[in-house]
C-alpha positions as CSV (number, residue, x, y, z in Angstrom):
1,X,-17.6,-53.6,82.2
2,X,-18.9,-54.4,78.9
3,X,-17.1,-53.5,75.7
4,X,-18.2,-51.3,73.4
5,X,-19.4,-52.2,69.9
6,X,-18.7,-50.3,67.0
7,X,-21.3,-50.0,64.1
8,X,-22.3,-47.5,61.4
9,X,-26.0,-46.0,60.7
10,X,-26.9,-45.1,57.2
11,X,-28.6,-41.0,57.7
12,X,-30.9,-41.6,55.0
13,X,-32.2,-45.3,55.5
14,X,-30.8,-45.7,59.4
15,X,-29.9,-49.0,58.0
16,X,-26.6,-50.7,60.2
17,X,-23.8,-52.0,58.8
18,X,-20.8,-53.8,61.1
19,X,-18.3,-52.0,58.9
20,X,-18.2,-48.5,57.1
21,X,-18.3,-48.9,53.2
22,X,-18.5,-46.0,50.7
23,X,-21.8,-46.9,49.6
24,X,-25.0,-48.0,51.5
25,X,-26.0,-51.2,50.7
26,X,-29.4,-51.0,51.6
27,X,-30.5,-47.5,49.9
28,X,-27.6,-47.3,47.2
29,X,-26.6,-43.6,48.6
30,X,-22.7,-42.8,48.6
31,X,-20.9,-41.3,51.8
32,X,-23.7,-41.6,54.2
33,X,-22.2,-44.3,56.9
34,X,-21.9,-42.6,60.3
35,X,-20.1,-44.0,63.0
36,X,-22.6,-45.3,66.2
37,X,-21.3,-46.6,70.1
38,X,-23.3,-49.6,70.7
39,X,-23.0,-51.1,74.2
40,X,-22.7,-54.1,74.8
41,X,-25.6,-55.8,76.7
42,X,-24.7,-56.8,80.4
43,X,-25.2,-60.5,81.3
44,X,-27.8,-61.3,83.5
45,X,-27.0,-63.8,86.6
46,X,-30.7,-64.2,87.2
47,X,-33.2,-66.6,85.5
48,X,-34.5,-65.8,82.5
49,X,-38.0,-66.4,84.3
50,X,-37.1,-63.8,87.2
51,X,-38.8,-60.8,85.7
52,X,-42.6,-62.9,85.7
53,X,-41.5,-64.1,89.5
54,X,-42.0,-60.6,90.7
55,X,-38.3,-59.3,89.8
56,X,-38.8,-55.5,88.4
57,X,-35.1,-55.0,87.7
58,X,-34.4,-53.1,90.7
59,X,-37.1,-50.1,89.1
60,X,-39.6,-49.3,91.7
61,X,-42.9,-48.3,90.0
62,X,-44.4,-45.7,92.5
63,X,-48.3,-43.5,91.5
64,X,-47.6,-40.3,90.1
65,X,-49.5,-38.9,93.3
66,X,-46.8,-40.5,95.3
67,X,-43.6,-38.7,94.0
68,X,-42.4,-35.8,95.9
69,X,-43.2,-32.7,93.6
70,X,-40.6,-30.1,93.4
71,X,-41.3,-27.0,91.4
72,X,-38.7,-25.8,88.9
73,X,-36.0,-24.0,90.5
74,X,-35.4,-20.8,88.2
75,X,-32.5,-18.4,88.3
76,X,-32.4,-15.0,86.5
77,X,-29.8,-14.6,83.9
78,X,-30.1,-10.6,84.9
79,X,-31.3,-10.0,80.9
80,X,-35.1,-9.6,80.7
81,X,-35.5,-10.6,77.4
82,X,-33.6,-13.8,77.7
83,X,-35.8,-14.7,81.0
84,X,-38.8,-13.9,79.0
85,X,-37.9,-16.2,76.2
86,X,-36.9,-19.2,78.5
87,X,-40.1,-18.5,80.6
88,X,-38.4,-17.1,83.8
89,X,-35.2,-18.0,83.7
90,X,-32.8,-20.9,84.0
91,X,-34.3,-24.0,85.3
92,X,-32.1,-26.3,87.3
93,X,-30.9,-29.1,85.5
94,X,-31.9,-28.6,82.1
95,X,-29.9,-28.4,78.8
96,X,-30.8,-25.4,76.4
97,X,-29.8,-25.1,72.8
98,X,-29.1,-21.6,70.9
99,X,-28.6,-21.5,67.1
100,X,-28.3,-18.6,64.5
101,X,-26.2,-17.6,61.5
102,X,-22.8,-16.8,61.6
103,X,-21.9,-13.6,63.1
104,X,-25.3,-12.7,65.0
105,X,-24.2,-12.6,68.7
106,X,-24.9,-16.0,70.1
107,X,-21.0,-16.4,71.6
108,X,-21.6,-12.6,72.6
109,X,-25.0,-13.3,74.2
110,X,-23.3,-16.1,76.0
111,X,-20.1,-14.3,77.4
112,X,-22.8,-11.4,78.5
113,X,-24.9,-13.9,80.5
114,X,-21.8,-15.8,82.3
115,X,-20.4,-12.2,83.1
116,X,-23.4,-11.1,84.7
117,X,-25.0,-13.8,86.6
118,X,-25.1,-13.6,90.4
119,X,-21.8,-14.3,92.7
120,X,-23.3,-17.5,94.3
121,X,-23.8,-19.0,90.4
122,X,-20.7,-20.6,89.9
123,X,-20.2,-20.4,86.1
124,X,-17.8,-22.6,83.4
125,X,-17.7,-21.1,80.1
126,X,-16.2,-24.0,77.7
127,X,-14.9,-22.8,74.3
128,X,-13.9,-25.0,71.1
129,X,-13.8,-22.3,68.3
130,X,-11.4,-19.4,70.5
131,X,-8.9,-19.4,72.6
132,X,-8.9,-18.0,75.8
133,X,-6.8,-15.0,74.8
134,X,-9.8,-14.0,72.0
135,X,-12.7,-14.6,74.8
136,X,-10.5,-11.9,77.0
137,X,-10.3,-9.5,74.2
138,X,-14.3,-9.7,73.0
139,X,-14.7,-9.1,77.4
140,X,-12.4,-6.2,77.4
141,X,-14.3,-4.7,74.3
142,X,-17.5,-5.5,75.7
143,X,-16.5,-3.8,79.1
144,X,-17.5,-6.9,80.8
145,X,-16.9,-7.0,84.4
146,X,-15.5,-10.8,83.8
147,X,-12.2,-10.6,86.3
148,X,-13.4,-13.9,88.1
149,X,-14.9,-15.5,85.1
150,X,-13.7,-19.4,84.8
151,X,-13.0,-20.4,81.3
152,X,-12.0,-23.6,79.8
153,X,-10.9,-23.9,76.2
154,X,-11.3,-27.9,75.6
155,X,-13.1,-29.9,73.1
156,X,-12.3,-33.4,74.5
157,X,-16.2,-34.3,76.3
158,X,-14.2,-36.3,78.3
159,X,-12.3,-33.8,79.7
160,X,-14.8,-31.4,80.5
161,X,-17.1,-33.4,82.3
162,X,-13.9,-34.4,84.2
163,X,-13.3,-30.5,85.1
164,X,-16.9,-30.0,85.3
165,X,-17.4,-32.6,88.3
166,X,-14.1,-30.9,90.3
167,X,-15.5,-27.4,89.7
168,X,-19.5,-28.3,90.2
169,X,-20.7,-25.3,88.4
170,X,-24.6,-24.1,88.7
171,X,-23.9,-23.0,84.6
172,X,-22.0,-24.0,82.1
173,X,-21.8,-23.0,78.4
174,X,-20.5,-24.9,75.8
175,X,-19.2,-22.9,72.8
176,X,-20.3,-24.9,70.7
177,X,-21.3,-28.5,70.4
178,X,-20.0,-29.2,66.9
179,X,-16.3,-28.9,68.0
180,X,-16.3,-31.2,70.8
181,X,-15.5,-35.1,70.6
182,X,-15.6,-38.0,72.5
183,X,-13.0,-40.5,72.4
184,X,-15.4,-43.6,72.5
185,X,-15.7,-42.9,68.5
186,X,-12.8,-42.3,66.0
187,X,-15.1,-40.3,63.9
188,X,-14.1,-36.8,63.3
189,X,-15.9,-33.7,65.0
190,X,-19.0,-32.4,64.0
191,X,-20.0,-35.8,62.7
192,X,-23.8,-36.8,63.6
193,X,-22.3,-39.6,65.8
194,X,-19.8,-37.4,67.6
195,X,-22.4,-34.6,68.3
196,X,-25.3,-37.2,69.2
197,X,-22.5,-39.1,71.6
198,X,-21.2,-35.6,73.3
199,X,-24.9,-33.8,73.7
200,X,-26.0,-37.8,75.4
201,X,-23.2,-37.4,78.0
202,X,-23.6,-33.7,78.3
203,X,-27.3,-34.0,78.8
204,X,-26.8,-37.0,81.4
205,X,-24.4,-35.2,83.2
206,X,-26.7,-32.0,83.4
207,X,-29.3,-33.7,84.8
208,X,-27.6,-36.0,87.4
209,X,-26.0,-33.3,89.1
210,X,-28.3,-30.4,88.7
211,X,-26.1,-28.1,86.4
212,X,-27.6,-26.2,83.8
213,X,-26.5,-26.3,80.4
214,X,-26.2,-24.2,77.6
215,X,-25.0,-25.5,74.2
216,X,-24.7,-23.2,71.0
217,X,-25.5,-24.9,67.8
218,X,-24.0,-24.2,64.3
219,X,-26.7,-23.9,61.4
220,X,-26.7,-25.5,58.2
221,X,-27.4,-23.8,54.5
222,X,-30.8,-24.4,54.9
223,X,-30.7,-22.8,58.1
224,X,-31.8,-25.3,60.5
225,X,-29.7,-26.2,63.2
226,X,-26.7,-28.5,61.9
227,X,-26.4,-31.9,63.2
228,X,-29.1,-34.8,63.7
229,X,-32.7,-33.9,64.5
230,X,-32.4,-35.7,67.3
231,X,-30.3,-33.1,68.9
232,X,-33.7,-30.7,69.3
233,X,-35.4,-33.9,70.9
234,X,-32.6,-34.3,73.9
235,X,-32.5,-30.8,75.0
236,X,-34.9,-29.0,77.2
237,X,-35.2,-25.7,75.2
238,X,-34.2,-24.6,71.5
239,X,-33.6,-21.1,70.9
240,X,-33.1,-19.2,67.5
241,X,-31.5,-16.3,66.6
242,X,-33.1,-14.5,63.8
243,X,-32.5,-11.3,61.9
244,X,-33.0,-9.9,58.4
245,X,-29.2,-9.5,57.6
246,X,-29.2,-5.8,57.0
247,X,-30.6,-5.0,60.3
248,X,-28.8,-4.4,63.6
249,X,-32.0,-5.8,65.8
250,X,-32.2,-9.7,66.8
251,X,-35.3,-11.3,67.4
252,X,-34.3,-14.8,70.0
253,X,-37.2,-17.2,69.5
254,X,-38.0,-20.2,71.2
255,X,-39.0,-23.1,69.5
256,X,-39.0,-25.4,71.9
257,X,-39.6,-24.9,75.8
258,X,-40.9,-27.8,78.0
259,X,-41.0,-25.3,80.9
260,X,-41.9,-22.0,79.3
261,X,-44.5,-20.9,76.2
262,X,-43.3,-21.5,72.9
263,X,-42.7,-19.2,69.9
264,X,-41.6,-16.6,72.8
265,X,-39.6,-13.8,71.3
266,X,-36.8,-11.6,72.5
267,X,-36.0,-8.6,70.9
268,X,-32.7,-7.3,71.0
269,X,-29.9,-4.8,69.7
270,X,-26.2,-5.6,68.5
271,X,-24.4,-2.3,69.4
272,X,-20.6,-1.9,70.4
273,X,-20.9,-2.8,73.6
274,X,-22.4,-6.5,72.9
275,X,-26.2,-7.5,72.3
276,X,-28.2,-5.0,74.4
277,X,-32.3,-5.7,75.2
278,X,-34.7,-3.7,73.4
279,X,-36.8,-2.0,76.4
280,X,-39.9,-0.7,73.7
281,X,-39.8,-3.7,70.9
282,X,-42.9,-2.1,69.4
283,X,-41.3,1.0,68.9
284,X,-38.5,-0.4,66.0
285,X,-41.6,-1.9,64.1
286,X,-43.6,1.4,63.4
287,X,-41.8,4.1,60.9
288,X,-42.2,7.8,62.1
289,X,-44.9,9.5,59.6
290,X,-45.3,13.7,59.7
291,X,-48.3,12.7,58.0
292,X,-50.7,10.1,57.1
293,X,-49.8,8.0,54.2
294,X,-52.0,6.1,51.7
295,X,-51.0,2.3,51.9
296,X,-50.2,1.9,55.7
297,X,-51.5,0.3,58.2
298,X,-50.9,-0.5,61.9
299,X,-51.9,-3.8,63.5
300,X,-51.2,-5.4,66.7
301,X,-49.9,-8.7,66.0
302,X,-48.7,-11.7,69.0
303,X,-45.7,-13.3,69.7
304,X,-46.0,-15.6,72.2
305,X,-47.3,-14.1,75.0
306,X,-46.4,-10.7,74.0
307,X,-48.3,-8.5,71.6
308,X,-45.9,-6.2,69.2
309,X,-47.5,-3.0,66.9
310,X,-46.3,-3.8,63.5
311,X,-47.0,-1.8,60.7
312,X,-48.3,-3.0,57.0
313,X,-47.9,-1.2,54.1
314,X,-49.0,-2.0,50.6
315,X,-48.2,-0.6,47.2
316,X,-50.6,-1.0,44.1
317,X,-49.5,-0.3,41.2
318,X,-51.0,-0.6,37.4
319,X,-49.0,-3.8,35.9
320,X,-47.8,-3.2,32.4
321,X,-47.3,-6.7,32.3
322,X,-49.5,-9.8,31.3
323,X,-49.3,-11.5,34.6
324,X,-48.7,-8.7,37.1
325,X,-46.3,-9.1,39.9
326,X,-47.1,-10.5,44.0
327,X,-44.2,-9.4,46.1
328,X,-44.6,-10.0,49.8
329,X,-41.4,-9.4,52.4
330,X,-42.6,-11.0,56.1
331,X,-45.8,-12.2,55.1
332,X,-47.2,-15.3,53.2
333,X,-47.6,-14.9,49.5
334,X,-50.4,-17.7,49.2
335,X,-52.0,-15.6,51.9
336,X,-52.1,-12.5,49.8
337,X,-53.5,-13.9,46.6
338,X,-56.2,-15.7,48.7
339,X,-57.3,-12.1,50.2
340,X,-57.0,-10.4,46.9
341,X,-59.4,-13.3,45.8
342,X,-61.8,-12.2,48.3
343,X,-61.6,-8.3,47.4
344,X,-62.3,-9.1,44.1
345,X,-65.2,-11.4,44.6
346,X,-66.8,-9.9,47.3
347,X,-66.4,-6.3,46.9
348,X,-66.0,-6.0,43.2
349,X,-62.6,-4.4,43.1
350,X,-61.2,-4.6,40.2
351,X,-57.2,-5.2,41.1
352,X,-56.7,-7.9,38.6
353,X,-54.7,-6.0,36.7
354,X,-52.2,-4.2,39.5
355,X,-48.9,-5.2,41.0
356,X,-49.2,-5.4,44.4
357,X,-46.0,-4.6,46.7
358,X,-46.6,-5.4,50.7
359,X,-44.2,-5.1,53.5
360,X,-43.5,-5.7,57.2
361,X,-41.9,-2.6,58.7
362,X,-38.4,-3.8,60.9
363,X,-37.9,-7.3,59.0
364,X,-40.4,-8.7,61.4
365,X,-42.6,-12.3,60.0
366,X,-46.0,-12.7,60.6
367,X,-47.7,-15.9,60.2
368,X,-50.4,-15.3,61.9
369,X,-54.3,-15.0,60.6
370,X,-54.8,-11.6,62.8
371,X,-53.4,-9.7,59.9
372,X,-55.7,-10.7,57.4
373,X,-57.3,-7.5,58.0
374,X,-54.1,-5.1,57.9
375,X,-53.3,-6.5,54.8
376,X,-56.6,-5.9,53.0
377,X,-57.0,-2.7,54.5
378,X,-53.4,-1.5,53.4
379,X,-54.0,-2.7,49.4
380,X,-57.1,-1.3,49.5
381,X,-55.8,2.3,50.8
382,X,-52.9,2.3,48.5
383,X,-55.7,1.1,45.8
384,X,-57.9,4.1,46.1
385,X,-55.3,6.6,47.6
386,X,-56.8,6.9,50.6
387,X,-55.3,6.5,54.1
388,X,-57.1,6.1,57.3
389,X,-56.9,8.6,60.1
390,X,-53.5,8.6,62.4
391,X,-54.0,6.5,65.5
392,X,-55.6,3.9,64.0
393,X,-55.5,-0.2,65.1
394,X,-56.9,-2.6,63.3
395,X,-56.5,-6.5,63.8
396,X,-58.8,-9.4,62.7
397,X,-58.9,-13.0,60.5
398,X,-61.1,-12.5,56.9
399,X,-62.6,-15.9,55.5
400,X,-63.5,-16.8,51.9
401,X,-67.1,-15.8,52.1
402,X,-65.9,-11.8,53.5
403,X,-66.9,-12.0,57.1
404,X,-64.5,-11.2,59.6
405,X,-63.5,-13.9,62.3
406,X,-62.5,-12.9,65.8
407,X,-59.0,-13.9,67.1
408,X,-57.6,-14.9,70.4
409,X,-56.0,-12.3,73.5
410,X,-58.4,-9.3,71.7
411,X,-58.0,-7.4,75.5
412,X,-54.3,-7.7,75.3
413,X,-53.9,-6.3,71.7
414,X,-55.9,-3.8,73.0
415,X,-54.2,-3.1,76.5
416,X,-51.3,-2.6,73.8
417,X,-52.5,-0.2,71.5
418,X,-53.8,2.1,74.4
419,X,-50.4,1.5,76.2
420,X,-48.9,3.2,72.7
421,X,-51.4,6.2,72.5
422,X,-53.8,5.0,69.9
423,X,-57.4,6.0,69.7
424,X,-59.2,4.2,67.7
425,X,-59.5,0.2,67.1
426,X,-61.6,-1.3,64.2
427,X,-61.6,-5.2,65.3
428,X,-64.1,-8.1,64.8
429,X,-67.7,-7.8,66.6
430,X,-66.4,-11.2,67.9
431,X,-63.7,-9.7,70.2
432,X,-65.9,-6.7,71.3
433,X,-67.3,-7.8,75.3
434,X,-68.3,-5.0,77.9
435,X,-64.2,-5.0,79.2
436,X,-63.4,-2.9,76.2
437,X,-66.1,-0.1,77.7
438,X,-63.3,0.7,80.3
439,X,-60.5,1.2,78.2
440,X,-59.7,4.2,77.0
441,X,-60.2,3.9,73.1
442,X,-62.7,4.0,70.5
443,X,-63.8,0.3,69.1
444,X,-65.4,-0.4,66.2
445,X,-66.9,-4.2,65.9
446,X,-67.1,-4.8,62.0
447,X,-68.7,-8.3,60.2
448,X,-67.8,-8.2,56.7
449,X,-64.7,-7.1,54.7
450,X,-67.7,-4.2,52.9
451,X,-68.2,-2.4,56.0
452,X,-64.3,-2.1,56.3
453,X,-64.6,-0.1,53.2
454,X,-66.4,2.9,54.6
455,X,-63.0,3.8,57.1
456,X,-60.6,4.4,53.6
């Protein structure tokens, strides 16, 4: 067997070096030598010349219409919203990859998903951080059914692919990838070559013998997921955990999915008894009004494949400052000055000279050019005091010159709205087609951001 060869990687030049030094000789940058397993090429008894006399290494090269097509094998994790995000379920074989901050439910998710999976899915939950006596207390307090749950607390890589090929489980978690090691590097834990090294085995191991994989990532400062970048390339699907911090909702989102649709959301709950699915996620997004309020605005917005009501509301206010103040929370502030831009221009509203205050009801971000609309419609109300009439959708993209773009899956932002009770729909001409005559609510096709004027 060939020996392995030791060498270290700079991170910020990926220059190699045969022995660690404190500083990078190539870039000049201090502390940045990683450790890297090289292996050492096996010797070849056959002639150089053999590959050009018809030798293709033992690799048969077949026609893609020749190989036997299998589809993807799924199985239920018996949580919706975790099926939905992964786009069905669990595929055989494949390696997923859940981050978050600290403290946001991802070990709970986890130990709720190996506790509830079917009795034929043989299940391994692998933990680094806890011991086995801590993952039996957070399943008592959970009220977890997890009797016949097989845990392993390990963070040799070594040794759990070891256990892992005796037991042959369907799924296995790993809790997380940042503790574990492998012995073929003397580089401590959490290192970009020790994590690189144990998700490469991990991942080889998932896929040879058809187990699926989850790992859960720590995050860094910034927020990204720590370790190397390639990390997100090796896996199958990267999920993120997201919430606002002062909220007890959790949006999962799915960044990367080679068998599902990405930017997928989950929405879910942290409550006592773990991290419960949200059955109406529209529902937390709108704010219960007696009345109708100047300044707000409900717009159907799409995640994914699913469309969410989310409400806007805006706040104008006379600056008594020079330069008066742009404050957005879940939208984009270049956004906001380039639609103000357009109010002024184009319908001669004079808003130079007021602070303007918008918000996204339930901590949810849109990024999306389908609430161009909402947002112009909400400063505009708060503007002149005005509100529009309770029951009200609007959705739609504005461009620089005022007119009104239509945007993609108008039916299903419908379907939603009437699924909600809402009556009445101002949208782009552009999305208006003779389906919406079935549907039972009023639509109004506008062109320009001056007819939009007449509804506040």
């Amino acid at each position: 067997m060939a020996k392995a060869k030791i060498q270290y990687i700079c991170v910020h030049c990926s220059g190699v070096h045969n022995k660690w030094a404190g500083q990078c000789g190539d870039c000049g940058e201090w502390n940045c030598l990683e450790e890297s397993v090289v292996q050492a090429p096996v010797a070849q008894k056959s002639s150089r010349f053999s590959t050009y006399a018809g030798d293709t290494g033992g690799k048969k090269i077949q026609k893609l219409g020749q190989v036997e097509f299998q589809k993807n094998i799924r199985t239920s994790t018996s949580i919706r919203e975790l099926d939905r995000v992964l786009g069905g379920g669990l595929v055989t074989g494949s390696v997923v990859l859940i981050g978050g901050d600290p403290g946001i439910g991802k070990s709970t998710l986890m130990l709720q998903v190996t506790a509830t999976m079917p009795e034929n899915i043989k299940t391994l939950y692998v933990t680094g951080e806890e011991s086995l006596s801590q993952i039996s207390m957070r399943a008592n307090r959970l009220e977890l059914a997890a009797d016949e749950l097989e845990c392993m607390a390990e963070t040799s890589c070594e040794q759990i692919i070891s256990s892992a090929l005796v037991h042959k489980p369907n799924l296995m978690v790993i809790d997380s990838i940042q503790t574990l090691y492998t012995e073929n590097l003397t580089s401590i834990p959490g290192s970009i070559s020790q994590v690189k090294e144990c998700a490469a085995q991990l991942v080889r191991f998932a896929k040879q013998n058809n187990t699926s994989i989850i790992f859960v990532g720590h995050v860094t400062k910034e927020g990204g997921i720590a370790g190397p970048r390639v990390l997100e390339h090796m896996v199958d699907t990267v999920l993120y955990f997201e919430s606002d911090g002062n909220s007890r909702y959790r949006i999962l989102r799915a960044l990367k999915n080679r068998f599902g649709a990405v930017n997928e959301i989950g929405v879910f709950a942290m409550t006592e008894k773990g991290v419960q699915e949200v059955e109406n996620p529209s529902a937390i997004f709108l704010s219960e009004h007696e009345s109708e309020k100047p300044g707000s605005v409900v717009m159907v917005a799409r995640e994914g494949t699913r469309p969410l009501l989310i409400e806007v509301q805006a706040l104008a206010d006379q600056s008594p400052l020079g330069n008066p103040r742009r404050l957005t929370l879940g939208l984009d502030h270049n956004r906001l000055a380039m639609l103000l831009a357009v109010l002024h221009r184009i319908c001669q509203i004079p808003i130079h000279d007021h602070d303007i205050f918008l918000n996204v009801v339930g901590g949810m971000k849109i990024n999306e050019p389908a609430a161009d609309l909402a947002i112009i419609m909400a400063v505009v109300s708060s503007f002149k005091n005005r509100y529009l009439p309770k029951g009200t959708i609007v959705f739609g993209e504005v461009g620089l010159t005022g007119e009104i773009r239509p945007v993609f899956n108008g039916e299903d932002r419908l379907k939603e709205a009437v699924n909600h009770g809402f009556k009445h729909a101002i949208v782009p001409k552009g999305n208006i087609g003779a389906w919406t005559k079935g549907l039972k609510i009023k639509v109004t096709g506008v062109d320009s951001i001056n007819q939009i004027l007449d509804y506040i």
